[in-house]
N, C-alpha and C positions, 0 to 999 in steps of 0.2 A: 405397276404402271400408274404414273399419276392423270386426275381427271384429264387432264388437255389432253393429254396423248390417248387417253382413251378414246374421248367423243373426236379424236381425227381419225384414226382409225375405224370407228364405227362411220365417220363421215365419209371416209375414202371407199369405202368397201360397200355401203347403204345409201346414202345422201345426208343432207344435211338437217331435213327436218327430220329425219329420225334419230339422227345423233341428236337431237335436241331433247326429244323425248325419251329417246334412252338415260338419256342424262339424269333426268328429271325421276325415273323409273329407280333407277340407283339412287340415289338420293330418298327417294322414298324408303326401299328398302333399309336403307342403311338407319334411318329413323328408326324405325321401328323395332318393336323389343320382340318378335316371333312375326312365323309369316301370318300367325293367325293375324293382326291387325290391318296385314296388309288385303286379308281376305273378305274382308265386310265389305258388305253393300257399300256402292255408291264411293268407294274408296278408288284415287284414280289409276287408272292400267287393266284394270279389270279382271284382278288375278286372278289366276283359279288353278285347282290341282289335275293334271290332266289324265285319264284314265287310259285303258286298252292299251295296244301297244306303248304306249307313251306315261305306263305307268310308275309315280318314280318321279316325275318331271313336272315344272311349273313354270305357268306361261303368263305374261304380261303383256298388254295391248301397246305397238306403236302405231306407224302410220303403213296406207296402203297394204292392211291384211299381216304384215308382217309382224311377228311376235319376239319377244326377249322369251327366253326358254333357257330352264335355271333347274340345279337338282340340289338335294340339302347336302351339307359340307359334310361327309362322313356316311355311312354304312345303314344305309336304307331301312335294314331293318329296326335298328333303333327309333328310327323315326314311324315305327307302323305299331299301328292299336287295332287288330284284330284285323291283318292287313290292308291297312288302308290309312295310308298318313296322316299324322295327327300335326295338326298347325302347329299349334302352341308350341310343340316340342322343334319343331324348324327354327332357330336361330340365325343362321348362316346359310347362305347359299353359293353355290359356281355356277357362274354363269358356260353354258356350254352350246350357243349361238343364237341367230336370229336369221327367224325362216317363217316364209307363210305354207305351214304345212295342211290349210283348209284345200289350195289349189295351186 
């Protein structure tokens, strides 16, 4: 799918300021050479590796609570170092929706 038709789709389904920041979210990712870089402080979206149930999955800040929520492109376990995901090795990711799963 190319960008337009993504952030319309994300617009049609979310709104519009979040398709903008989804946008902006992808772009990021796509920069960067592991999700480690996307994971530092102060880096925008506010990534982080999400634990408990939800473990496995990574989530980046849009608007009104709702989250982009992404797992790494392939077989989980390659990506864990004494169970528990290691950045650097996350290259790729699928995106697999957006939800505010706080409430």
């Amino acid at each position: 799918m190319k960008d337009k038709a993504i952030k319309e789709h994300v617009k049609r389904n979310h709104d519009e300021p979040n398709a903008k920041v989804f946008m902006r979210r992808i772009r990021n990712a796509r920069d960067a050479s592991s999700l480690q870089v996307l994971l530092q402080p102060g880096f925008p979206g506010n990534w982080e590796l999400l634990k408990g149930d939800r473990h496995g999955q990574i989530s980046a800040t849009l608007r009104g609570g709702k989250r982009l929520i992404c797992i790494p492109n392939g077989n989980l376990d390659d990506f864990c170092v004494e169970g528990n995901l290691h950045a650097k090795l996350i290259e790729e990711m699928i995106i697999i929706g957006i939800e505010n799963y706080h409430g």
